[in-house]
N, CA, C and O of each residue as an XYZ file, in Angstrom:
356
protein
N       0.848     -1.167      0.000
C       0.000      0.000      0.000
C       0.896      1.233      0.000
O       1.800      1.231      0.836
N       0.774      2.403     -0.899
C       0.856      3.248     -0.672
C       0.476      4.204      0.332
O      -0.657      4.297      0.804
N       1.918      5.234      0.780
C       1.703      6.029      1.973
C       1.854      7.684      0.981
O       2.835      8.017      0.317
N       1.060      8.175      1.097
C       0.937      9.128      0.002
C       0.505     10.796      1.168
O      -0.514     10.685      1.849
N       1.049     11.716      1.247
C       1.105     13.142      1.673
C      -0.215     13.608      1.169
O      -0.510     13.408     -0.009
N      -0.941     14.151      1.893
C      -2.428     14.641      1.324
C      -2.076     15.498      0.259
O      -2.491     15.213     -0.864
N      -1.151     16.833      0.483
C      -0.568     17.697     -0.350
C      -0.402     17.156     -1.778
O      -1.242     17.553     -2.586
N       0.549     16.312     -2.218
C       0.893     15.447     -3.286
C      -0.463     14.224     -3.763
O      -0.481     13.500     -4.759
N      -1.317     14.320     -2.853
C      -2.388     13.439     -3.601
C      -3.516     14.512     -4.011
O      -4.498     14.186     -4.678
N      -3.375     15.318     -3.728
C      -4.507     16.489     -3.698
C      -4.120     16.488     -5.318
O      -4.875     16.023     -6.172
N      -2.236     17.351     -5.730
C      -1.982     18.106     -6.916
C      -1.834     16.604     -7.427
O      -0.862     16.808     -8.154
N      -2.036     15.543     -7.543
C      -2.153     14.508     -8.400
C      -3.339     13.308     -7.877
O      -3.227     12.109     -7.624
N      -4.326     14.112     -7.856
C      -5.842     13.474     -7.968
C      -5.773     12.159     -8.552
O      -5.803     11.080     -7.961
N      -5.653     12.441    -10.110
C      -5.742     11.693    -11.185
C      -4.879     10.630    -11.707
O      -5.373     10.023    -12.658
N      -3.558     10.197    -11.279
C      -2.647      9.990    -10.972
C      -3.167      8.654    -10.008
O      -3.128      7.494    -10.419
N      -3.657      9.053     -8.653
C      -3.711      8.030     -7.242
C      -5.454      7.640     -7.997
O      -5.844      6.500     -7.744
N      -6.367      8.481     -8.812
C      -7.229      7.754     -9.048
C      -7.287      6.095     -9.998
O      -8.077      5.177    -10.220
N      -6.302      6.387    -10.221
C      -5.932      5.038    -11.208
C      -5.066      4.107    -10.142
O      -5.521      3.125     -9.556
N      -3.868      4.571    -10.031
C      -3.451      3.727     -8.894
C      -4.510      3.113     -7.982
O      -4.256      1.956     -7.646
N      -5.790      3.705     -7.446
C      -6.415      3.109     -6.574
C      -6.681      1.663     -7.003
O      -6.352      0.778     -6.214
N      -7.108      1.412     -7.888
C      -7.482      0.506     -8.750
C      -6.695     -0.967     -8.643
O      -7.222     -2.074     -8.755
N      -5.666     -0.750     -8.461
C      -4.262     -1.968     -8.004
C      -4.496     -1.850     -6.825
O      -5.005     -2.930     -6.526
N      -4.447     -1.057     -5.687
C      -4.303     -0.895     -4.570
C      -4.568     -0.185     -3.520
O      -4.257      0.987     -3.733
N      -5.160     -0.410     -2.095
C      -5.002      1.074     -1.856
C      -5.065      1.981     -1.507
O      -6.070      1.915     -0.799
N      -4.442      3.655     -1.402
C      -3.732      4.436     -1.162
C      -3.876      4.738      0.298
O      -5.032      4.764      0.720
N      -2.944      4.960      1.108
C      -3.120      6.190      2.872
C      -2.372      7.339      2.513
O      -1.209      7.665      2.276
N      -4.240      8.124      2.603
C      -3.346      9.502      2.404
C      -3.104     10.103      4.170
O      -3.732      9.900      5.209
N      -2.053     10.792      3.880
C      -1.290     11.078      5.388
C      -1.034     12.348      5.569
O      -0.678     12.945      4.553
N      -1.115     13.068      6.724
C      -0.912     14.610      7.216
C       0.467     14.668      8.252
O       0.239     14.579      9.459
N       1.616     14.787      7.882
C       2.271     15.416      9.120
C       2.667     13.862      9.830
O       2.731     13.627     11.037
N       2.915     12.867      8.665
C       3.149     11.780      9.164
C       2.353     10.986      9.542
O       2.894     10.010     10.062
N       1.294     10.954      9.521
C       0.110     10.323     10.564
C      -0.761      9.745      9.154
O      -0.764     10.436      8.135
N      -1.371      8.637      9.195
C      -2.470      8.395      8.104
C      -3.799      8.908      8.437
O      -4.288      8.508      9.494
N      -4.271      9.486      7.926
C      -5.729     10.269      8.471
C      -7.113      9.822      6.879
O      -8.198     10.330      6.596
N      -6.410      8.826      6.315
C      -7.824      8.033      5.319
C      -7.377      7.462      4.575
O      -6.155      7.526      4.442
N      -7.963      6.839      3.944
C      -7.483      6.186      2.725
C      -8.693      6.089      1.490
O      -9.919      5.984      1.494
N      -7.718      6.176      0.531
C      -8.230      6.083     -0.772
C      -8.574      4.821     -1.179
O      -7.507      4.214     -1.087
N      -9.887      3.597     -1.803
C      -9.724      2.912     -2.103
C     -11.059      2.824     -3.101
O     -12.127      3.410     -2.924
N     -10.765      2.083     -4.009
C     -11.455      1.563     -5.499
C     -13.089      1.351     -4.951
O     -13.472      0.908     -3.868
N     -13.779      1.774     -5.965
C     -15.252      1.488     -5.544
C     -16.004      0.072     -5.267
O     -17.012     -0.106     -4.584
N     -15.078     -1.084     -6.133
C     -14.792     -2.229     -6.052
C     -14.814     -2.486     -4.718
O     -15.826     -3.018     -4.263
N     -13.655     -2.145     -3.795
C     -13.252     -2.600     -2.456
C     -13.916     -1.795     -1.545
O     -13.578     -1.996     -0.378
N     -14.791     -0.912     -1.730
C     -14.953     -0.052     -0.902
C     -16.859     -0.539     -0.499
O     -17.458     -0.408      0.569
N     -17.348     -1.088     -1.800
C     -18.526     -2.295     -1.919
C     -18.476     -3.459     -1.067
O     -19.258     -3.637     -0.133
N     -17.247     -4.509     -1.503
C     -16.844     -4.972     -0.691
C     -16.864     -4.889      0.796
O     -17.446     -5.742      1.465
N     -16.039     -3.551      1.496
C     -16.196     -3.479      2.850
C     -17.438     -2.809      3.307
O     -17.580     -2.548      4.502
N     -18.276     -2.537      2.496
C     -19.730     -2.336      2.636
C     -20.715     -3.603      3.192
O     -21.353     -3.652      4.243
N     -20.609     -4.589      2.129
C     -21.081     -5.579      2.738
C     -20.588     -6.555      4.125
O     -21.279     -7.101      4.985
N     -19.404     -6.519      3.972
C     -18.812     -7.157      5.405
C     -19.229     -6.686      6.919
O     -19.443     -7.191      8.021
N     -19.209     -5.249      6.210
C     -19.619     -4.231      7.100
C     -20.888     -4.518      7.842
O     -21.015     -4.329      9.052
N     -21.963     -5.058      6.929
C     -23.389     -5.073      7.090
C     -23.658     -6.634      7.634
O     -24.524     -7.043      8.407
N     -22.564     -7.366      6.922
C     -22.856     -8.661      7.621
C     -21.609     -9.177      9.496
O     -21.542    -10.161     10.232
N     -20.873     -7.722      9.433
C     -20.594     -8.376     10.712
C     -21.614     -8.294     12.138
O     -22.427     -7.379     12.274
N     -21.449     -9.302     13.081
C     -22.448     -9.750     13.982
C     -22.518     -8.312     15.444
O     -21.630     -7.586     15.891
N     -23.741     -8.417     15.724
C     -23.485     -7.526     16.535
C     -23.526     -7.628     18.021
O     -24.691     -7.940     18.271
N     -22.896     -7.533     19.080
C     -22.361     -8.002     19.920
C     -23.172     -6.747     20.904
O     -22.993     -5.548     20.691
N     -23.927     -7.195     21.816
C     -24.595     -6.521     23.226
C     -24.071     -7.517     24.609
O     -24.076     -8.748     24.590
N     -23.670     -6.742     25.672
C     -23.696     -7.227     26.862
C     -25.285     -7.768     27.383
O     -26.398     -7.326     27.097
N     -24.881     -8.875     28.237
C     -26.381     -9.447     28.734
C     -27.325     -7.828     29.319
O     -28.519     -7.771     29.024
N     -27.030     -7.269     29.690
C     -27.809     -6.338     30.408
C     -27.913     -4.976     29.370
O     -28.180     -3.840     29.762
N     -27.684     -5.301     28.189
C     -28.082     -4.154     27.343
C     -28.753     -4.916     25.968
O     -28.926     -4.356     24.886
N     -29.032     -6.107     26.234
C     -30.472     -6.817     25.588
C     -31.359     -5.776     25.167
O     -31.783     -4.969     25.994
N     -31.654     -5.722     24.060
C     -32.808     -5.055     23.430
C     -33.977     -5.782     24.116
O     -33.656     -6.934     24.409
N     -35.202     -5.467     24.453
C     -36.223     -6.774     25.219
C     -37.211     -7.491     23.861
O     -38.082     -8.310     24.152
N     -36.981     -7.108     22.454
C     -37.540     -8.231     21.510
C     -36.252     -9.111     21.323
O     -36.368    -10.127     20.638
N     -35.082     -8.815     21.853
C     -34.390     -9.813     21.784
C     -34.282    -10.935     23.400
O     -34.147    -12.154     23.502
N     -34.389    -10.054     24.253
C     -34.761    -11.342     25.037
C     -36.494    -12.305     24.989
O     -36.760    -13.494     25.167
N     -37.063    -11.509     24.774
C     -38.383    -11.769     24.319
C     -37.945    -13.240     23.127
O     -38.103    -14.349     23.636
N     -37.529    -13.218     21.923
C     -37.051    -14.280     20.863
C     -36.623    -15.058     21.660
O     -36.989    -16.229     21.563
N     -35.439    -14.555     23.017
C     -34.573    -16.248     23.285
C     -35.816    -16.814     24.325
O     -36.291    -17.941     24.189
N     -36.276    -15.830     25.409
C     -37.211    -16.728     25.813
C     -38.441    -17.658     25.278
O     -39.096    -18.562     25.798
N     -38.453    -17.054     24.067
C     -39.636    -18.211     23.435
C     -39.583    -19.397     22.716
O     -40.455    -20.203     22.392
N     -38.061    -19.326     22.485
C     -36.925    -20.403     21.672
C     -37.528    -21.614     22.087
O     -37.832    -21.980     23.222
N     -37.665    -22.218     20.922
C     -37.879    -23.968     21.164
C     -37.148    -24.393     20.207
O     -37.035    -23.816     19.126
N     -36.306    -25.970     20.685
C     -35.341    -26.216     19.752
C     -35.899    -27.130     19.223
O     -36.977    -27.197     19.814
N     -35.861    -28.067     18.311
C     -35.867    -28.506     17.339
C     -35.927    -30.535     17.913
O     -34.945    -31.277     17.946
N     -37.236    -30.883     18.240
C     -37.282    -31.803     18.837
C     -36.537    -32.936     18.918
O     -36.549    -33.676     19.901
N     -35.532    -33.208     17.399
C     -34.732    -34.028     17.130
C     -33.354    -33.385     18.022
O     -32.296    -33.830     17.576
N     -33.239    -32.719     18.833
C     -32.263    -32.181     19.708
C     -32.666    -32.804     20.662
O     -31.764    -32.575     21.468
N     -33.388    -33.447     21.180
C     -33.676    -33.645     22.766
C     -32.993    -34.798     23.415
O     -33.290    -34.954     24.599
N     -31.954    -35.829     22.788
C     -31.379    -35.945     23.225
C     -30.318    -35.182     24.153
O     -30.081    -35.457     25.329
N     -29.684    -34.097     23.336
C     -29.137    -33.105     23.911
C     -29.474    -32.625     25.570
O     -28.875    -32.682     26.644
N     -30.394    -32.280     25.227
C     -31.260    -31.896     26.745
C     -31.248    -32.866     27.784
O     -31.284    -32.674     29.000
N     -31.183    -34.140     27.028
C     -31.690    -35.457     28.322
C     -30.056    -35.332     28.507
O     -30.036    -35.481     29.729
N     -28.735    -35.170     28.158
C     -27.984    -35.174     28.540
C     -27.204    -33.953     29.861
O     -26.234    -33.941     30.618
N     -28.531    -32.927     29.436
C     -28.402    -32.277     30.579
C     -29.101    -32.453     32.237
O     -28.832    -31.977     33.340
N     -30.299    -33.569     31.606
C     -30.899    -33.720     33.048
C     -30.046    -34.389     33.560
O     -29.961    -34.244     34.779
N     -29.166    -35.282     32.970
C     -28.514    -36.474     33.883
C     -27.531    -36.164     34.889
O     -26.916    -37.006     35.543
N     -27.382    -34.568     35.008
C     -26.110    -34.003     36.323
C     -27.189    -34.023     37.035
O     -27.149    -33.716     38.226
């Protein structure tokens, strides 16, 4: 990946717009990376990942249609072995 000076990506837009395309770009201020440039391709991409990663709540910040769903949960009767393996402690 390119580490590219905002300054120098600014006066060559057109230039890092093609490059994006292979790869891509961190544009940087004063040493520091503060964004990056990347292809509409990859940027779709981390759109969807985006949308499909899981979302994670502590027990006590349960939405209540989500505890509402687990309390009404019934599993799937061909599981009940499972269960009889829990009565047996």
């Amino acid at each position: 990946m390119k580490h590219i000076p905002s300054s120098e990506f600014a006066r060559n837009f057109g230039r890092y717009r093609e490059a994006v395309q292979r790869e891509p770009v961190a544009v940087t201020s004063h040493g520091r990376t503060t964004g990056y440039f990347v292809s509409a391709q990859a940027f779709d991409e981390y759109q969807e990942l985006k949308a499909m990663s899981r979302r994670i709540y502590r027990v006590a910040d349960l939405p209540k249609d989500y505890i509402d769903a687990i309390a009404t949960t019934r599993m799937d009767p061909k599981f009940d072995y499972l269960n009889a393996l829990l009565d047996e402690e």
